[in-house]
Backbone atoms as SQL, in Angstrom:
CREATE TABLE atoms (id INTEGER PRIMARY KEY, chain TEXT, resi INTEGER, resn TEXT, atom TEXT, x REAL, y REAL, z REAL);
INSERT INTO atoms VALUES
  (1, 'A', 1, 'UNK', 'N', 0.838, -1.180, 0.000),
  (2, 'A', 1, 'UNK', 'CA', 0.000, 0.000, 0.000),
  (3, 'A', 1, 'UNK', 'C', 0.885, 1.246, 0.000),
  (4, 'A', 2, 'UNK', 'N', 0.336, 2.337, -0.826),
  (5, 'A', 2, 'UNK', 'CA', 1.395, 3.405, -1.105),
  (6, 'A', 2, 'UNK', 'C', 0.635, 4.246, 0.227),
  (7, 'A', 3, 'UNK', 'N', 1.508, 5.579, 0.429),
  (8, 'A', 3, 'UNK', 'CA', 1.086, 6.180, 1.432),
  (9, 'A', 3, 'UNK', 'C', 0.287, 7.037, 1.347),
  (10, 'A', 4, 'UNK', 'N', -0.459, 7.574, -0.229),
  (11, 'A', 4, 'UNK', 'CA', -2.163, 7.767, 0.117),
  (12, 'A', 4, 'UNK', 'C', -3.079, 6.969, 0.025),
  (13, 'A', 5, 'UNK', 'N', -2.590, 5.609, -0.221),
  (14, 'A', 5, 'UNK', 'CA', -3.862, 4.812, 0.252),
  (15, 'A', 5, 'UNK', 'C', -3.812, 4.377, 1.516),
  (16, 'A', 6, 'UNK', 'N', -2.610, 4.697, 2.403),
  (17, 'A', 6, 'UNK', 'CA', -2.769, 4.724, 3.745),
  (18, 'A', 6, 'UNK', 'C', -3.642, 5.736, 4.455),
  (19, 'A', 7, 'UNK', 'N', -3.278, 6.552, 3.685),
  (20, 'A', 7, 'UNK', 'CA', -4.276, 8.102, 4.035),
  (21, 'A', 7, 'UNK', 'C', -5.893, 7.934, 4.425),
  (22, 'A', 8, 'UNK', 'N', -5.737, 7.729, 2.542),
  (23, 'A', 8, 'UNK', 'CA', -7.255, 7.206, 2.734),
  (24, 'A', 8, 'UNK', 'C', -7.953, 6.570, 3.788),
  (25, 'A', 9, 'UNK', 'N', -7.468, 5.203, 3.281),
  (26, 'A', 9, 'UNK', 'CA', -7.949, 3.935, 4.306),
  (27, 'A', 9, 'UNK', 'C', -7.992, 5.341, 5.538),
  (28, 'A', 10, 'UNK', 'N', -7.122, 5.459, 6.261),
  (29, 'A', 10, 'UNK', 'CA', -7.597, 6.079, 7.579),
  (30, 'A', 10, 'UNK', 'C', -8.453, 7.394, 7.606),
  (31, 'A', 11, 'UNK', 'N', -8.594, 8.077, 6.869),
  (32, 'A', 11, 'UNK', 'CA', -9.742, 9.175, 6.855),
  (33, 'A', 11, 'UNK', 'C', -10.840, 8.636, 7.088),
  (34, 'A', 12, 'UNK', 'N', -11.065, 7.258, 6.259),
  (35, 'A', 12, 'UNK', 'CA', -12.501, 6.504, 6.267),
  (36, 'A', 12, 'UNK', 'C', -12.424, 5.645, 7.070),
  (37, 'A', 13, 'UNK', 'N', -11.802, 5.542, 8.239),
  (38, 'A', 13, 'UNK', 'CA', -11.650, 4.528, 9.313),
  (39, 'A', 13, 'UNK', 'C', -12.413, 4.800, 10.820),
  (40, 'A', 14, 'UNK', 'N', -13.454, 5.118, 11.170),
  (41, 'A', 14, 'UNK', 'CA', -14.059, 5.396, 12.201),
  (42, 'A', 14, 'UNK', 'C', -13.320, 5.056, 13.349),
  (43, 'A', 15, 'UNK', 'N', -12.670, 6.676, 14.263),
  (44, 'A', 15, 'UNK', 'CA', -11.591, 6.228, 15.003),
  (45, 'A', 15, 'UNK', 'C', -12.866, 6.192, 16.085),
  (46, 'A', 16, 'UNK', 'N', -11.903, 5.786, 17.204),
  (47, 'A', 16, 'UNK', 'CA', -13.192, 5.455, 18.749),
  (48, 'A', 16, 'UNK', 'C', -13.100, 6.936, 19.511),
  (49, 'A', 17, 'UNK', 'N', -14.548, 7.361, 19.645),
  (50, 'A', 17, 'UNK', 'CA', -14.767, 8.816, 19.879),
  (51, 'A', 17, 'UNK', 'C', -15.498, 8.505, 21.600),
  (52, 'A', 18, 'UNK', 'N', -15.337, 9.196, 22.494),
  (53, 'A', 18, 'UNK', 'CA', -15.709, 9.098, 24.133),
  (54, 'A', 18, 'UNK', 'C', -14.815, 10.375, 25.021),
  (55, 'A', 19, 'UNK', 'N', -15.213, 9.506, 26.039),
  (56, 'A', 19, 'UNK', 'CA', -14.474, 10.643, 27.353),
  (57, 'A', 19, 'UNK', 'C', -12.897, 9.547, 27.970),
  (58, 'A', 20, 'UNK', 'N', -12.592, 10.901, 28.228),
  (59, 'A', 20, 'UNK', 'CA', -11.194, 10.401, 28.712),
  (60, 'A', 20, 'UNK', 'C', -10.814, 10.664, 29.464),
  (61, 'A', 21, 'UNK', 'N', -9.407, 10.378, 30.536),
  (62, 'A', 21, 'UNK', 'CA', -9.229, 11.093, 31.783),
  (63, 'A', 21, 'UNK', 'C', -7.408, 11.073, 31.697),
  (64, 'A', 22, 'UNK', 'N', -6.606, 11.996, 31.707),
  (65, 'A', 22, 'UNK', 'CA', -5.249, 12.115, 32.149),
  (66, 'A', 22, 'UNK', 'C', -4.764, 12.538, 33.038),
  (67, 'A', 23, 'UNK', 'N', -4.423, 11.530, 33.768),
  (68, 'A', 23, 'UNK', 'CA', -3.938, 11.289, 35.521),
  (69, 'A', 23, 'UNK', 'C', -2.779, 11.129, 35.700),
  (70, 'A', 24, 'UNK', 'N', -2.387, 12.547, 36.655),
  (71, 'A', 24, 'UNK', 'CA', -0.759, 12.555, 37.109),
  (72, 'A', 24, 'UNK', 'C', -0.917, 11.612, 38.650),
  (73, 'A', 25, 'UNK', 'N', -0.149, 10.160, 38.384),
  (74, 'A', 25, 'UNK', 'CA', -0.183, 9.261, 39.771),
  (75, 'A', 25, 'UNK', 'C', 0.537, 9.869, 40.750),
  (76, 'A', 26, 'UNK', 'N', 1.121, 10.952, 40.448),
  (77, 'A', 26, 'UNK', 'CA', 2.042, 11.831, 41.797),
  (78, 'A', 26, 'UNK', 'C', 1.336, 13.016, 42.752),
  (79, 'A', 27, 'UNK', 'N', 0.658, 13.291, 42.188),
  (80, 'A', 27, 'UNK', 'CA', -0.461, 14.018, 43.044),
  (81, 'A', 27, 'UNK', 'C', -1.771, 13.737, 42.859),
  (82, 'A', 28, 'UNK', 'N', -2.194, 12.905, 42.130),
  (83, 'A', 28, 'UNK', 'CA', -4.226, 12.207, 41.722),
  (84, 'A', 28, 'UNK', 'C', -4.601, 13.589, 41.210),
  (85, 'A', 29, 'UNK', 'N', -4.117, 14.444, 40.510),
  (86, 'A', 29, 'UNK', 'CA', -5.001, 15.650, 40.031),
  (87, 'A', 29, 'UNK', 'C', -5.512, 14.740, 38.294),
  (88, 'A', 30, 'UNK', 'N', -6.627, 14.680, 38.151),
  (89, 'A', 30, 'UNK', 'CA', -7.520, 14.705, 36.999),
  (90, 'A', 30, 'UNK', 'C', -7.795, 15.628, 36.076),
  (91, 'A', 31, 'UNK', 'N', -7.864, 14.978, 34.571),
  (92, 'A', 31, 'UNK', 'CA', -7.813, 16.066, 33.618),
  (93, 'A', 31, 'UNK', 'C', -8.720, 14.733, 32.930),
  (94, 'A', 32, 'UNK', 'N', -10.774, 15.655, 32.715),
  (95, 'A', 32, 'UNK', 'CA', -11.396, 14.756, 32.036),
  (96, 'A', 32, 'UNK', 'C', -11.257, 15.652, 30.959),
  (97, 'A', 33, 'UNK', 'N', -11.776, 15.000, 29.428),
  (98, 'A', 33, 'UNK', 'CA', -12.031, 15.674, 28.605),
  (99, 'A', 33, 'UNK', 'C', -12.564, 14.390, 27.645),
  (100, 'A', 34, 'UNK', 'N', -13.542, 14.597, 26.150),
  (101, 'A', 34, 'UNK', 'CA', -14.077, 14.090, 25.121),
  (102, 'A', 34, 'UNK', 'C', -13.310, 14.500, 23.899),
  (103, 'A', 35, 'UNK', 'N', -13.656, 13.563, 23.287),
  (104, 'A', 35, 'UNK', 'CA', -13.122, 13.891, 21.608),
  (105, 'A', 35, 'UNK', 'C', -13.973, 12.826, 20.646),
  (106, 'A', 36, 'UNK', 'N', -14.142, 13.269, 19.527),
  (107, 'A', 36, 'UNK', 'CA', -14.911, 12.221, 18.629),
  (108, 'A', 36, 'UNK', 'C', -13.633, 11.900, 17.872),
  (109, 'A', 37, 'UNK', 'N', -12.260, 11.841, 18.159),
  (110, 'A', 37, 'UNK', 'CA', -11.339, 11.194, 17.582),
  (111, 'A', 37, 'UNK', 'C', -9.887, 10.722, 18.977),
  (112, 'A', 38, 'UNK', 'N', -10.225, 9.756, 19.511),
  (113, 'A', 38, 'UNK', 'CA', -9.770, 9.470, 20.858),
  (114, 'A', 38, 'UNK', 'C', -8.197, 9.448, 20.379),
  (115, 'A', 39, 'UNK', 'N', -7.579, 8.551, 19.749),
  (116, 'A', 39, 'UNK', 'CA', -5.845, 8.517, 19.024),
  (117, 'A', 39, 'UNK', 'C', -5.817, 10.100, 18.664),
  (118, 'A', 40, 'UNK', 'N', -6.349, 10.279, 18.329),
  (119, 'A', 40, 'UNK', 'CA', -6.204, 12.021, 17.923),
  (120, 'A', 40, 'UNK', 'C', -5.335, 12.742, 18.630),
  (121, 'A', 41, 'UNK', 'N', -6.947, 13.305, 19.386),
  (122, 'A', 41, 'UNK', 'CA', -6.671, 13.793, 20.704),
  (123, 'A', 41, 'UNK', 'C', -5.716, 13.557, 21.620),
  (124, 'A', 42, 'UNK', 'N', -5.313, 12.216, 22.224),
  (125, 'A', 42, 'UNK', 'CA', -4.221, 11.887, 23.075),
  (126, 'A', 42, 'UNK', 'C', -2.450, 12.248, 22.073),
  (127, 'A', 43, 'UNK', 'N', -2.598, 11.988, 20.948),
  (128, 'A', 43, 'UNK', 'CA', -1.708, 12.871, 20.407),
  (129, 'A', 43, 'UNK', 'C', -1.384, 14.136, 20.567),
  (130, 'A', 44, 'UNK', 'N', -2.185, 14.673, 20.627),
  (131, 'A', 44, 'UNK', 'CA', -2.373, 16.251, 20.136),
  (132, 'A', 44, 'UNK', 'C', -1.807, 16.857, 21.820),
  (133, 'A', 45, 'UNK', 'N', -2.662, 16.080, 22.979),
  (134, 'A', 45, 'UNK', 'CA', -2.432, 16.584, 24.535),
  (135, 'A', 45, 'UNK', 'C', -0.593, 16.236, 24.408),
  (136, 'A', 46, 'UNK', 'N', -0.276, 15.067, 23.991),
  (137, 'A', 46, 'UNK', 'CA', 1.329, 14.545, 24.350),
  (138, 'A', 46, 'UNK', 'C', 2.111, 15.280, 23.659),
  (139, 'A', 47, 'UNK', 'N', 1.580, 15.854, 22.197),
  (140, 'A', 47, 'UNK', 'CA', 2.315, 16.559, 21.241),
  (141, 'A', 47, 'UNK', 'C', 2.676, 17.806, 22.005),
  (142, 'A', 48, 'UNK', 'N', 1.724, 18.481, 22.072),
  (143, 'A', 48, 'UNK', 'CA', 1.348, 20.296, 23.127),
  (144, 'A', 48, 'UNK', 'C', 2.425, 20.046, 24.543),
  (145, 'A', 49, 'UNK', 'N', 2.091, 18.838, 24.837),
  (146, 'A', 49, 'UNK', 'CA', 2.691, 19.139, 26.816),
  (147, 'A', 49, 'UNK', 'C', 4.266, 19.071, 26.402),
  (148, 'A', 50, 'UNK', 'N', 4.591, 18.165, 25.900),
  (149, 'A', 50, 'UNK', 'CA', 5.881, 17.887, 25.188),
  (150, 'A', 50, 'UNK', 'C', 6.824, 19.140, 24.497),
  (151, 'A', 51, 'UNK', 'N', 6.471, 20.053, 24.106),
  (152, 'A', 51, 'UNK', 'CA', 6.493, 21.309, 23.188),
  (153, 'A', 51, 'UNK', 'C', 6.434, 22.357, 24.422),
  (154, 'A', 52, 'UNK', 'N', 5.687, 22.160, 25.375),
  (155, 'A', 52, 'UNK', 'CA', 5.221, 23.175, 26.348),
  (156, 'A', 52, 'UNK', 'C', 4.502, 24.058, 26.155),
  (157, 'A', 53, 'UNK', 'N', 3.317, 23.781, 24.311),
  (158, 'A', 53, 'UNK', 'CA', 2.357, 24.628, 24.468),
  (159, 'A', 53, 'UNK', 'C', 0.786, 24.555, 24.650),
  (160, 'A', 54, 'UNK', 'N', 0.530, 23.634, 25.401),
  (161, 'A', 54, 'UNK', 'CA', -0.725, 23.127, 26.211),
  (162, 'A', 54, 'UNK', 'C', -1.649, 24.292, 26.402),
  (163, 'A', 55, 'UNK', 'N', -2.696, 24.287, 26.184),
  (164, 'A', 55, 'UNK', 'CA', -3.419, 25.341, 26.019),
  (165, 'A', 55, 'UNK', 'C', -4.136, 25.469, 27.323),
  (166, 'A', 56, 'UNK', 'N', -4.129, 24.272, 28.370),
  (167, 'A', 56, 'UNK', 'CA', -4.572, 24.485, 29.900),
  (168, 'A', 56, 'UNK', 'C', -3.101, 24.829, 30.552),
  (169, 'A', 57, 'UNK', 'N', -3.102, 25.739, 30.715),
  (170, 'A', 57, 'UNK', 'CA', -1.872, 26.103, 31.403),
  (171, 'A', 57, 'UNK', 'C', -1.571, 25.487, 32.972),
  (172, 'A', 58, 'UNK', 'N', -2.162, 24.873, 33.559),
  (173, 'A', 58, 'UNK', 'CA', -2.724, 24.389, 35.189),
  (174, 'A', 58, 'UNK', 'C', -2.148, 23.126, 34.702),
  (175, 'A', 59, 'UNK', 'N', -2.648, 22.693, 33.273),
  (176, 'A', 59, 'UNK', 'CA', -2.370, 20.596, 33.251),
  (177, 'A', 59, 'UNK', 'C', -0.426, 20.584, 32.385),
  (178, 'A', 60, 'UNK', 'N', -0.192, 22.091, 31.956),
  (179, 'A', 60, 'UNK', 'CA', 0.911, 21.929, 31.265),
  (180, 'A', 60, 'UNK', 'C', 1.861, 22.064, 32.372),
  (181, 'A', 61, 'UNK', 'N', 1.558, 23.227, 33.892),
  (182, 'A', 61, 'UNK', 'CA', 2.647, 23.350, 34.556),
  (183, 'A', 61, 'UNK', 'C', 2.754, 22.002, 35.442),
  (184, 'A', 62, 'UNK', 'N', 1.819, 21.067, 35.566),
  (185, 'A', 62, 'UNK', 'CA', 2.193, 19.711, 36.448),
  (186, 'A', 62, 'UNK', 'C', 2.835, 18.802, 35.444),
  (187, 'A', 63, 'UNK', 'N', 2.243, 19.494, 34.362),
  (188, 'A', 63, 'UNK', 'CA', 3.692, 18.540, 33.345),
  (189, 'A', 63, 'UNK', 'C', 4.958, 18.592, 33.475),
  (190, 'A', 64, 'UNK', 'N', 5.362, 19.990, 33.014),
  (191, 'A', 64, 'UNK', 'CA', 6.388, 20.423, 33.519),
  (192, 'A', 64, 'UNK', 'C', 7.207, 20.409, 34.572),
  (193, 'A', 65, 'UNK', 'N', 6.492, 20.227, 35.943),
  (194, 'A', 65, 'UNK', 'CA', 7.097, 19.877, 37.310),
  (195, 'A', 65, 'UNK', 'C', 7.095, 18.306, 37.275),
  (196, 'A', 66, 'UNK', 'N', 5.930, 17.373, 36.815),
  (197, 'A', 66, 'UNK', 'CA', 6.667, 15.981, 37.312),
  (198, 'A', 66, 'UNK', 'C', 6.635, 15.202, 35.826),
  (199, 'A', 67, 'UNK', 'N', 6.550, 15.780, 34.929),
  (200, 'A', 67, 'UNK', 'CA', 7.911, 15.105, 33.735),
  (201, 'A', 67, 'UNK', 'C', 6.647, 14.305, 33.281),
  (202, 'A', 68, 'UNK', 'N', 6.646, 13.199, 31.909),
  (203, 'A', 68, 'UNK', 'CA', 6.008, 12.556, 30.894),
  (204, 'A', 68, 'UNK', 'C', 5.526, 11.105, 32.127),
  (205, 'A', 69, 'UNK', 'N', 6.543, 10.666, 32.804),
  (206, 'A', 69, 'UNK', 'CA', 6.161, 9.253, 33.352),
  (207, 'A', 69, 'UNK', 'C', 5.272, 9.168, 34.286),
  (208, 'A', 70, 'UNK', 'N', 4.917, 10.716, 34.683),
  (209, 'A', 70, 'UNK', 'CA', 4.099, 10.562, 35.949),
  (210, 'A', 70, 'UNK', 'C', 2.764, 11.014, 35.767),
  (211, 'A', 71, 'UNK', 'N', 2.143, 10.416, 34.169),
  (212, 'A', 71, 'UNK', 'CA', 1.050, 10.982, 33.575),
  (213, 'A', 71, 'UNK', 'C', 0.204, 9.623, 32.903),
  (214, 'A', 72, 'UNK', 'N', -0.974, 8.929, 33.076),
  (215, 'A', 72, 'UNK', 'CA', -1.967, 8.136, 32.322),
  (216, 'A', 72, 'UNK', 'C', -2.578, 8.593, 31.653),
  (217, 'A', 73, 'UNK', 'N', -3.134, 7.425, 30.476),
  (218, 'A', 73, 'UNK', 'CA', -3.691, 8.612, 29.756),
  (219, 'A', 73, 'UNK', 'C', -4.893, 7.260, 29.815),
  (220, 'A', 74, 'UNK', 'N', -6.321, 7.487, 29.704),
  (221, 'A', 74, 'UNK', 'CA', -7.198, 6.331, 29.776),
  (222, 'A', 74, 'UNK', 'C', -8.369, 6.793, 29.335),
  (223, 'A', 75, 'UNK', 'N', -9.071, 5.785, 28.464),
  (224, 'A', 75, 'UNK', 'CA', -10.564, 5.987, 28.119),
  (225, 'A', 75, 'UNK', 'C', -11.140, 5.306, 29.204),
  (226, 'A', 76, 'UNK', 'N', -12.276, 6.369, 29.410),
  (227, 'A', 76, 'UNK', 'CA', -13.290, 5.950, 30.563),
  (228, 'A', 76, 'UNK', 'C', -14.486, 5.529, 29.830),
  (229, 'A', 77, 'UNK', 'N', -14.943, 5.896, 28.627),
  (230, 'A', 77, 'UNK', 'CA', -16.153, 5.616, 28.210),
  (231, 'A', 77, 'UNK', 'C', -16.062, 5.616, 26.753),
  (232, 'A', 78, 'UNK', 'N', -17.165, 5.066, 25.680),
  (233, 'A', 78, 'UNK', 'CA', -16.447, 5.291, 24.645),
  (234, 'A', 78, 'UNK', 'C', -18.089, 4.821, 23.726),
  (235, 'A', 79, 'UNK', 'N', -17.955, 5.919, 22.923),
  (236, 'A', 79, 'UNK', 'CA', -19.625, 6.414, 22.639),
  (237, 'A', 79, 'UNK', 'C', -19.412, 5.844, 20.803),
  (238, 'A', 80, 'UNK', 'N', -20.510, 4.986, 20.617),
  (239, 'A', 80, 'UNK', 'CA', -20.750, 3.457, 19.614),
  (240, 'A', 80, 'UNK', 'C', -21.159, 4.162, 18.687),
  (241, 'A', 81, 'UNK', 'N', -20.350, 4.705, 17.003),
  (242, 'A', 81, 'UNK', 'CA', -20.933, 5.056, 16.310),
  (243, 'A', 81, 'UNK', 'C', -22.054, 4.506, 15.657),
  (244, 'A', 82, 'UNK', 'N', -22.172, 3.427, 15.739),
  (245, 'A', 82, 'UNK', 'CA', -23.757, 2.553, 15.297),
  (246, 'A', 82, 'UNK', 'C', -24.818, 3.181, 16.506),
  (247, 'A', 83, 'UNK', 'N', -24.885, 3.576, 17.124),
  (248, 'A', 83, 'UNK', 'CA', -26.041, 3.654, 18.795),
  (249, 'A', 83, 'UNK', 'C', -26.024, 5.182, 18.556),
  (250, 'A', 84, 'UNK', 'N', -25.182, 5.504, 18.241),
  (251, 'A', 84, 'UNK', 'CA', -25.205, 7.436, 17.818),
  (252, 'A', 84, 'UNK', 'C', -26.375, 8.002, 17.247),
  (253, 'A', 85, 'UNK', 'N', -27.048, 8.373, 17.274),
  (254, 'A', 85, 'UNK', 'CA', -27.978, 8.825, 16.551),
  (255, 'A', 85, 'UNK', 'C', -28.311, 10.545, 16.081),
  (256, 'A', 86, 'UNK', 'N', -27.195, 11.167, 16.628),
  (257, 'A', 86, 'UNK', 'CA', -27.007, 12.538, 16.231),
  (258, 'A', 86, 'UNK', 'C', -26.229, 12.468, 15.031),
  (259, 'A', 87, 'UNK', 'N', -26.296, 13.750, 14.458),
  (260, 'A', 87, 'UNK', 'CA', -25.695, 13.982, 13.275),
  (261, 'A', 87, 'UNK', 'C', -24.160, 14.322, 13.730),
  (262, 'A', 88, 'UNK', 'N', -24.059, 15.279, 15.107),
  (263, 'A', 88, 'UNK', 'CA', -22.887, 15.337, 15.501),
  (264, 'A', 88, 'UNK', 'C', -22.862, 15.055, 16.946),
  (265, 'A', 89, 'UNK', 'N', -21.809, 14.169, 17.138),
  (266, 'A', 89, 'UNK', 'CA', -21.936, 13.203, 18.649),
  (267, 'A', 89, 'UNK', 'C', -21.324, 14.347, 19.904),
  (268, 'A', 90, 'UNK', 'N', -21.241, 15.424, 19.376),
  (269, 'A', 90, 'UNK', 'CA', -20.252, 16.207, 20.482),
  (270, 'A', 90, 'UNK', 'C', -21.527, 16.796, 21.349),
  (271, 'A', 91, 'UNK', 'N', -23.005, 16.898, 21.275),
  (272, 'A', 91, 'UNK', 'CA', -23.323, 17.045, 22.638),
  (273, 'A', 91, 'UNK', 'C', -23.728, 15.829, 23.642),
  (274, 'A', 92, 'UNK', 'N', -23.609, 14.938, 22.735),
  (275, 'A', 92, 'UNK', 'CA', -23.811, 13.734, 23.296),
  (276, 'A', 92, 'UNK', 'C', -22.358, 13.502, 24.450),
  (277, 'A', 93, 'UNK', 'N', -21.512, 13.220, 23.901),
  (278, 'A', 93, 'UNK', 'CA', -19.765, 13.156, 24.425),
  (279, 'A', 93, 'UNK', 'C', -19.910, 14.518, 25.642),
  (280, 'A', 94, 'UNK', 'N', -20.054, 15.428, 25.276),
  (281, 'A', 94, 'UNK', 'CA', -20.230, 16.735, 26.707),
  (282, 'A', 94, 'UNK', 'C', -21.352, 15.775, 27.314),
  (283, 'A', 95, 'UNK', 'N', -22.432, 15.694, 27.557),
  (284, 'A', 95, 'UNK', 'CA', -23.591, 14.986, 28.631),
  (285, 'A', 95, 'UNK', 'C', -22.505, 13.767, 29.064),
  (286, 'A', 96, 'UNK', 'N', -22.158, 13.080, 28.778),
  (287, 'A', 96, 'UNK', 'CA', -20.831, 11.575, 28.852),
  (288, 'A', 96, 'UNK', 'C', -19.673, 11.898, 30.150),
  (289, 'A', 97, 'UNK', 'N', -19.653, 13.139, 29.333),
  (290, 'A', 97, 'UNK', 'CA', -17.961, 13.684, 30.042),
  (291, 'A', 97, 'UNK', 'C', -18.476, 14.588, 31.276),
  (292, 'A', 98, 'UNK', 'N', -19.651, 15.243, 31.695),
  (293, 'A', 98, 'UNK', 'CA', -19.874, 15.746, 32.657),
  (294, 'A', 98, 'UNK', 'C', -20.715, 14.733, 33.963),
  (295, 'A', 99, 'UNK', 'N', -20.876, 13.773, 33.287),
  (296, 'A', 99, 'UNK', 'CA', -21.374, 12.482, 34.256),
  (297, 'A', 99, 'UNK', 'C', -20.311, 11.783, 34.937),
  (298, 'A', 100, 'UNK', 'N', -19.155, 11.586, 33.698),
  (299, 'A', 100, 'UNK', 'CA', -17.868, 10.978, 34.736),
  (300, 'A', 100, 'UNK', 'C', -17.310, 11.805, 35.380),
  (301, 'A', 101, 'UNK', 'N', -17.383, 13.287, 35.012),
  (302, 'A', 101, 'UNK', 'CA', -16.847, 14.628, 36.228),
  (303, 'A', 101, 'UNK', 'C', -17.387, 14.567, 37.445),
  (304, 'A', 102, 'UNK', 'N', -18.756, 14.501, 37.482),
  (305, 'A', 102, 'UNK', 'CA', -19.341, 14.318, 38.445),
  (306, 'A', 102, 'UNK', 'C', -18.996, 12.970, 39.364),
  (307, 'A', 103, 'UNK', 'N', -19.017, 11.745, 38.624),
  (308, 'A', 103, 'UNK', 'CA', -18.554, 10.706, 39.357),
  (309, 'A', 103, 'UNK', 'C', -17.169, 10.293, 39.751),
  (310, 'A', 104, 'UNK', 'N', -16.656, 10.896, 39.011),
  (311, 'A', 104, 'UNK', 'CA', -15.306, 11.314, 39.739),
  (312, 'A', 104, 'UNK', 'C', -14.945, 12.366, 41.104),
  (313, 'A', 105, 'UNK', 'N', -15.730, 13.300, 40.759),
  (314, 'A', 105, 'UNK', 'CA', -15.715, 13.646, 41.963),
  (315, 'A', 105, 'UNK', 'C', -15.461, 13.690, 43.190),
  (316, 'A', 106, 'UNK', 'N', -16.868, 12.085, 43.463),
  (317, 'A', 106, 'UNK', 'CA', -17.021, 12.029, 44.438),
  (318, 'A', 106, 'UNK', 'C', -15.834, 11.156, 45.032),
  (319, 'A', 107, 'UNK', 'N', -14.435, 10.747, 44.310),
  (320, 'A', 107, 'UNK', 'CA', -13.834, 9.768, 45.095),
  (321, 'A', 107, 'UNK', 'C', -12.877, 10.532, 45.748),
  (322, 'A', 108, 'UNK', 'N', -12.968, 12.172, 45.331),
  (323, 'A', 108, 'UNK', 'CA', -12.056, 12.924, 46.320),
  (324, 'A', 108, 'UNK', 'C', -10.564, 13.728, 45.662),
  (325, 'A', 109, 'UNK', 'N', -10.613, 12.985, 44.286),
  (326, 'A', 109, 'UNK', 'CA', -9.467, 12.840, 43.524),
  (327, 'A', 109, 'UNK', 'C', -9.532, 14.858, 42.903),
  (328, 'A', 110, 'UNK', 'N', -8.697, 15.593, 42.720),
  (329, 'A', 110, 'UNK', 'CA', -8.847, 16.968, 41.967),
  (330, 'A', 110, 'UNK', 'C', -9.135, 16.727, 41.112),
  (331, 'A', 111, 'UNK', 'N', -10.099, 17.067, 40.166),
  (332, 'A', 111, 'UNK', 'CA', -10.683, 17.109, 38.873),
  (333, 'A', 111, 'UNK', 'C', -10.958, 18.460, 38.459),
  (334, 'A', 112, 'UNK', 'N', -9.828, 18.481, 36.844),
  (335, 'A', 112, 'UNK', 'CA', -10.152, 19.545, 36.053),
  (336, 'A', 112, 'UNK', 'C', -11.390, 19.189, 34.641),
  (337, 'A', 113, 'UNK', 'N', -12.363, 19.972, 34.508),
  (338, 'A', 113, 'UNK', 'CA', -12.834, 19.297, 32.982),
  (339, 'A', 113, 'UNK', 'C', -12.501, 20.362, 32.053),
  (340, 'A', 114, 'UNK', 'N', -12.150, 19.281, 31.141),
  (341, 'A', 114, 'UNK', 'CA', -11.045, 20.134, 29.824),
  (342, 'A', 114, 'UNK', 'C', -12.104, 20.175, 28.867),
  (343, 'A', 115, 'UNK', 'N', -13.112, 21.237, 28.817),
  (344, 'A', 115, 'UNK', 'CA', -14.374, 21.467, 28.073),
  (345, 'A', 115, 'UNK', 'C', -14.418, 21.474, 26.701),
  (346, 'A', 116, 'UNK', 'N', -12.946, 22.013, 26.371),
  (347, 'A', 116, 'UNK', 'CA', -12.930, 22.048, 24.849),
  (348, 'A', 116, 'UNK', 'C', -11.814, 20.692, 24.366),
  (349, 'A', 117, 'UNK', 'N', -12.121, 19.727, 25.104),
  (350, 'A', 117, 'UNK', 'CA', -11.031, 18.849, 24.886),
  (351, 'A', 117, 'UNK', 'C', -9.769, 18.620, 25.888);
């Protein structure tokens, strides 16, 4: 396969779209956020923190103080493009991502929600 039919193929590849959570295990501070392109997104956060230009300035300076290893990155939920029934799943994914904010919450852990991602 040449490398625009790699392209292709992946433009038309329905990536897995949900809520997510990136957890520094050195202090339990939480960073939820959604994306309708989950590989994306976790790129894009590792690309930015890495670079040092993170657009949450709060989740870039605990980067910065405890370094790449002391960071998870995890899907918590993960919203079924067949069961979708909106044209665009992003208010669906916000209702998703403010339910696990909430249930996160309650275990005590700091939770930021990263609204725009």
């Amino acid at each position: 396969m040449d490398k625009s039919a790699i392209k292709k193929a992946y433009k038309h590849t329905k990536q897995p779209m949900g809520v997510y959570r990136i957890r520094n295990s050195q202090n339990d501070k939480v960073f939820i956020g959604f994306a309708t392109d989950l590989p994306a997104r976790f790129n894009r956060h590792k690309a930015e923190l890495k670079f040092g230009s993170h657009r949450n300035s709060e989740l870039q300076g605990i980067w910065n103080s405890f370094g790449e290893s002391a960071f998870e990155f995890e899907i918590l939920d993960v919203l079924d493009h067949e069961k979708n029934t909106q044209a665009s799943p992003v208010e669906e994914l916000h209702v998703l991502a403010e339910m696990w904010f909430q249930k996160l919450k309650k275990t005590g852990d700091s939770i930021v929600y990263l609204k725009n991602g």
